[in-house]
VEXNU-663827 format. One record per atom (N, C-alpha, C, O): z, x, y. Coordinates in steps of 0.05 Angstrom, whole numbers, plus 5000, padded with zeros to 4 digits. Each point is the difference from the previous one (the first is absolute). Layout:
ZXY
...
// end
This chain:
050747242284
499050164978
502350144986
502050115009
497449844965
503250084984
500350344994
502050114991
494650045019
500150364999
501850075025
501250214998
499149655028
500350085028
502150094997
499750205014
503149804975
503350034997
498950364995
500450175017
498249884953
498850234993
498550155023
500750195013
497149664987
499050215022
500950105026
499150225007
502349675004
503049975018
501250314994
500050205014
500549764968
502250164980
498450315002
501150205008
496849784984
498450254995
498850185027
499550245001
500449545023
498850105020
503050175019
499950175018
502349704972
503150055012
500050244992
500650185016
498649874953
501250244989
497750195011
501150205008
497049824995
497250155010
501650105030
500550235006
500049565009
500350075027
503150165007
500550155019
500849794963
502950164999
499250364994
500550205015
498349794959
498150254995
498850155023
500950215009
496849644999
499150155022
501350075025
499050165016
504349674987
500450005025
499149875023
500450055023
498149704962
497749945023
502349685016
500849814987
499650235042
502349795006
497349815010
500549764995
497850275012
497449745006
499449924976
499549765003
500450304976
499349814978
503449894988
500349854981
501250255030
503049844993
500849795019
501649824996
496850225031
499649765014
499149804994
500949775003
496450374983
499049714997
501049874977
500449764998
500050384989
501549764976
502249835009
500749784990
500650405039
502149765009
498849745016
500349765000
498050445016
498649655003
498349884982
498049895009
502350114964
498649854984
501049884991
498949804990
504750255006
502549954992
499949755017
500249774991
499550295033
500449815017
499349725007
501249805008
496050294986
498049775001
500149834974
498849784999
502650334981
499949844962
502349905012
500149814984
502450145033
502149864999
502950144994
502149874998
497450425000
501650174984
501450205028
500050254999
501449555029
500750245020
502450204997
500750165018
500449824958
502250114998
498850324991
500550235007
497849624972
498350324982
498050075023
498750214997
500849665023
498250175024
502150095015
499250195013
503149774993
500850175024
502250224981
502150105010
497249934969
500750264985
497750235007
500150235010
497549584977
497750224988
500050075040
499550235006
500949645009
499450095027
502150195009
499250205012
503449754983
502450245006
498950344985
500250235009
498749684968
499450224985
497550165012
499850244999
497849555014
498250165018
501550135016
500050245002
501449595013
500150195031
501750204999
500050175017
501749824960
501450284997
498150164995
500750205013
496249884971
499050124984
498050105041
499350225008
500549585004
498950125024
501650285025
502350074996
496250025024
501150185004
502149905026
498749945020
503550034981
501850015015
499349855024
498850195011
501049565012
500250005024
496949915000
499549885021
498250134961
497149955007
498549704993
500649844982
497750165033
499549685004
499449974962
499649764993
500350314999
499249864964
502849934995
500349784990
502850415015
502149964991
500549655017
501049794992
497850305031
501849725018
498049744983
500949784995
496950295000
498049774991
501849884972
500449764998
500550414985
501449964980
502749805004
500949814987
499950325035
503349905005
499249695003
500649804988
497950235032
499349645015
498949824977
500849774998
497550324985
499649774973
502650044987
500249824984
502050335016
502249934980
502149845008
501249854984
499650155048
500249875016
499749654993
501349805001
496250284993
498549695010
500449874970
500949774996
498550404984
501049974968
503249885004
500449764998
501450425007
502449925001
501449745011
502149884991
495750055037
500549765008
498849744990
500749775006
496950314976
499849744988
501149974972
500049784989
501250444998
502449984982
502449775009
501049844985
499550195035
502149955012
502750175010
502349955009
496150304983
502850145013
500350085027
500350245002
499849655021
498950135021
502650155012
499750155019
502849834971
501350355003
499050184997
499950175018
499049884961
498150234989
497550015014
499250225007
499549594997
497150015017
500950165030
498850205008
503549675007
500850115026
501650254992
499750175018
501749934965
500650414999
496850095002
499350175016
498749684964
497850234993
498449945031
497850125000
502549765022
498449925027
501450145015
498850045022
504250104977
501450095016
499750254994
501650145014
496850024970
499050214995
497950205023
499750235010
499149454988
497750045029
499449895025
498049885007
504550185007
500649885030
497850095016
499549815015
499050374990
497650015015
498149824991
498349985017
501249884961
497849904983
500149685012
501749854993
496350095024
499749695008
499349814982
500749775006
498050264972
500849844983
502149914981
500449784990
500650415007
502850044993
502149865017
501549844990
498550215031
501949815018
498049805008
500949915021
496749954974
498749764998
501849864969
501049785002
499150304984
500749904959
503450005010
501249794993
500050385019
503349985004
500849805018
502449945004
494949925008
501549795017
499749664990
501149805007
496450284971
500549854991
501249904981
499849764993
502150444996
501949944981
502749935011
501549844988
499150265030
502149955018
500449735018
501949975015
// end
């Protein structure tokens, strides 16, 4: 759909506004799912900063940017943002598979 780039656009700027890092999620996983992992594991860096420090929504964030990053192909970058959360078993489940 040739509105989606726009509406994209409008729901980014809504959710920056409000502050809201769950609706900046989801645009990264929407980013994600259109083919676009580079612009999802932004809009996802930008959630989990916007979450509160150490709490399962921040780590939920990290692990899709993670997973963004590694199907970018960057998986340097995918393994710093997994080494963030050494208690997190999925996190060291995604680090071993990049390794």
């Amino acid at each position: 759909d040739k509105d989606a780039p726009a509406l994209k656009q409008q729901l980014l700027q809504l959710a920056e506004k409000r502050q809201s890092p769950l609706l900046i999620e989801l645009l990264g996983l929407l980013s994600s799912q259109t083919g676009n992992a580079m612009e999802s594991a932004d809009l996802l860096d930008h959630a989990a900063s916007l979450y509160p420090p150490g709490s399962p929504d921040q780590e939920r964030a990290r692990l899709y940017q993670a997973e963004a990053l590694r199907t970018y192909g960057d998986a340097q970058s995918a393994a710093s943002v997994l080494l963030t959360l050494p208690a997190h078993p999925a996190a060291q489940a995604l680090l071993k598979k990049i390794k």
